[in-house]
C-alpha positions in Angstrom: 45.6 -73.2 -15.3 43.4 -74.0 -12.3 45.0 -76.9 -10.3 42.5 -76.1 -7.0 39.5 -77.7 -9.2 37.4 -75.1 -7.9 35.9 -71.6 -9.8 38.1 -69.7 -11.5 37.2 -66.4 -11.1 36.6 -66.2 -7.2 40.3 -68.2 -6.7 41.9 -66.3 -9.8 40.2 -62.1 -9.8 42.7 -61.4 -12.5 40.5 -63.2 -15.0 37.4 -61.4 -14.0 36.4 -59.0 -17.8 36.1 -55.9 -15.5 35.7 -53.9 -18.6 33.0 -56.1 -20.4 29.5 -55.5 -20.5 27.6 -53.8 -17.3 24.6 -56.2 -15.6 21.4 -55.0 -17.5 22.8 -53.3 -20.9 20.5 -54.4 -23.2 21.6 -57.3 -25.9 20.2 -57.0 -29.8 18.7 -60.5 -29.3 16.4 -58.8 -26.0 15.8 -55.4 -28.1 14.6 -57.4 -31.4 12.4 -59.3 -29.3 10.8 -56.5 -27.2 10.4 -54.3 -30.6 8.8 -57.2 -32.8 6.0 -58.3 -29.9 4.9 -54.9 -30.0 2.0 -53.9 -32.4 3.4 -53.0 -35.4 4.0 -49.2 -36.3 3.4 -50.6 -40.0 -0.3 -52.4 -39.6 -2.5 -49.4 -40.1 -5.1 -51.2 -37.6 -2.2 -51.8 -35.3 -3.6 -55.6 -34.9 -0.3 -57.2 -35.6 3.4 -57.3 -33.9 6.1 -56.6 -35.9 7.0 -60.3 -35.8 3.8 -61.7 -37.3 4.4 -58.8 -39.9 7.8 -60.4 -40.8 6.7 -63.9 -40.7 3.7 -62.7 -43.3 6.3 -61.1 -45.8 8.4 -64.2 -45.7 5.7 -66.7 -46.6 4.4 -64.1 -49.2 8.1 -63.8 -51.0 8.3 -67.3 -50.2 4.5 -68.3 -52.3 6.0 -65.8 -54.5 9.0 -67.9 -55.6 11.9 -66.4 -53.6 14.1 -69.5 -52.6 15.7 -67.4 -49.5 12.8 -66.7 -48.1 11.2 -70.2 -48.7 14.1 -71.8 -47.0 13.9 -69.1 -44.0 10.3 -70.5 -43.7 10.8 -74.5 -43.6 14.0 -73.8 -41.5 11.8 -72.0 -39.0 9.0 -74.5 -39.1 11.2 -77.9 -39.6 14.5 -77.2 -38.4 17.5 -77.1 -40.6 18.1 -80.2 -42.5 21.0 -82.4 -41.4 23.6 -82.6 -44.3 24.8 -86.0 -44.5 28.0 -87.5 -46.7 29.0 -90.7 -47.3 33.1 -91.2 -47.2 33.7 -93.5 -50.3 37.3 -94.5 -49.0 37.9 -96.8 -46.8 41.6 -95.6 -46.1 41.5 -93.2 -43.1 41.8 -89.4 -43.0 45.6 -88.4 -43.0 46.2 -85.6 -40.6 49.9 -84.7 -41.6 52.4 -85.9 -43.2 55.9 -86.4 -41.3 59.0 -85.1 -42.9 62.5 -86.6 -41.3 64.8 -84.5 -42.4 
C-alpha cells in the first residue's frame, strides 16, 4: 500500500515488471494494423489493403446471409447495441445470506 500518495514505482522499485515486455517489441494490435494498410498480396492489381479486402468479404458473406458476419458489419458501422433489462421485482438484490450458527 502506498501511504506517501505519490507514484508507486519511483517510491516502491520492487513493483517495477523488470521482466515484462522490452520498450518497442511489437504488439499484435500494431502488426495487424501495419500488415492490413499495406496493398494486399491477394488483389492481383495490388489496388487494395488487406483491410478493405476483409471489410469486402464481410459485407459479401454478410449480403450472402451469414448472420456473424452481418453483425461484425453493423457493430463496426453502428456500434454494439446496448442490452437493456427491465428488473420486474421490486424487492432488492440479496447479496448473501447470513447464517448464525
Amino acid at each position: 500500500m502506498n501511504t506517501t500518495g505519490k507514484g508507486g514505482f519511483k517510491d516502491n522499485p520492487h513493483n517495477i515488471n523488470k521482466d515484462g515486455k522490452p520498450i518497442g517489441t511489437p504488439s499484435i494490435p500494431s502488426i495487424l494494423k501495419r500488415l492490413t494498410s499495406e496493398p494486399s498480396k491477394y488483389d492481383p492489381n495490388h489496388l487494395k489493403t488487406a483491410l478493405e479486402m476483409i471489410c469486402e468479404t464481410a459485407i459479401d458473406k454478410a449480403i450472402g446471409g451469414d448472420k456473424s458476419a452481418r453483425d461484425w458489419v453493423s457493430d463496426r458501422m453502428e456500434g454494439k447495441a446496448l442490452e437493456r433489462f427491465k428488473d420486474e421485482t421490486s424487492e432488492p438484490i440479496k447479496v448473501f445470506d447470513r447464517c448464525d450458527g
